[in-house]
N, C-alpha and C positions, 0 to 999 in steps of 0.2 A: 462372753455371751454364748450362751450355748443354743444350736437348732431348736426348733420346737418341736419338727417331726421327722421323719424319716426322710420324705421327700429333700426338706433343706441337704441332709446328712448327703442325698445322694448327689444332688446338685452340686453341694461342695467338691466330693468327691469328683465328680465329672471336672469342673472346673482347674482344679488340680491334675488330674493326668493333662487335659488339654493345654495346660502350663507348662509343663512335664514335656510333652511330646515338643510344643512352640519353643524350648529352649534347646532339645536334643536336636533338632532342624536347623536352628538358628547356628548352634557348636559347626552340623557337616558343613551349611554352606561357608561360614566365612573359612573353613579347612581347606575346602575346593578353590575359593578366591586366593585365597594366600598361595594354594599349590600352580591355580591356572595365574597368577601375577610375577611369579617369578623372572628374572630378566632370562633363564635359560627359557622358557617356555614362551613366553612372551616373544622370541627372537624364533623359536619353533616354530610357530606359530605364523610368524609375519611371512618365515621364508616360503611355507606352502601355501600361504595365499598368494605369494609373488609369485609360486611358480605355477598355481593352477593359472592366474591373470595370464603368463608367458603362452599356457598351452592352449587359452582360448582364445588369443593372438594371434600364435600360429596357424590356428585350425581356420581363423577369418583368414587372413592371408591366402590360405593353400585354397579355400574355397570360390575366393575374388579369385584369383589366379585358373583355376579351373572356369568360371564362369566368362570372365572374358581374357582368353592364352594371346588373342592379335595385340590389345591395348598394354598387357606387361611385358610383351614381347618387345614393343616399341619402348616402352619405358625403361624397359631394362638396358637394351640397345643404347637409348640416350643416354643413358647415365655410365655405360659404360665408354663411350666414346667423350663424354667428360671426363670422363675421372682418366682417359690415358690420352688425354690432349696434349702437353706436354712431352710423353715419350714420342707419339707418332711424328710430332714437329718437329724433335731431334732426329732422328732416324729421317725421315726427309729432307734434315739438313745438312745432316751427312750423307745422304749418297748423292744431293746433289755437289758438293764439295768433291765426292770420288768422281764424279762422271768426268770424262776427257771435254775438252771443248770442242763441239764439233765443228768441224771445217764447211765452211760453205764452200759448194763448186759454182 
């Protein structure tokens, strides 16, 4: 069946590039998906989101830390007097073991 007028003729034509262009669009994106799915880029990918995550972590940290220095001061204090609980009890159990017994007068 053929147009009747020019108008259909152009319409068609429009229709068809619009086809045209919907398929050329369709080809780049799945090329970008296949390229951005790859397990190397995929794995690119994940590592700079983990490490931007790291640096907004950090930056909270250092900013809590600036905002209140008495409250991490203490807490850092405690935890480090946990974590070397153990060594200081040896070391005071050895120099009470070294000390002389002293003599009462």
């Amino acid at each position: 069946m053929m147009p009747n007028n020019n108008d259909d003729i152009f319409s068609l034509r429009a229709l068809s590039i619009d086809r045209d262009q919907a398929r050329e669009n369709l080809k780049q994106d799945t090329a970008a998906t296949r390229e951005r799915l790859k397990p190397s880029n995929l794995i690119a990918e994940a590592k700079g989101k983990a490490a931007q995550r790291v640096r907004k972590a950090g930056e909270s940290a250092i900013n809590g830390v600036r905002a209140h220095p008495g409250i991490t001061a203490t807490v850092a204090a405690t935890a480090t007097l946990i974590a070397m609980r153990r060594p200081i009890a040896r070391m005071m159990a050895r120099q009470k073991r070294n000390e002389p017994d002293q003599i009462e007068e």
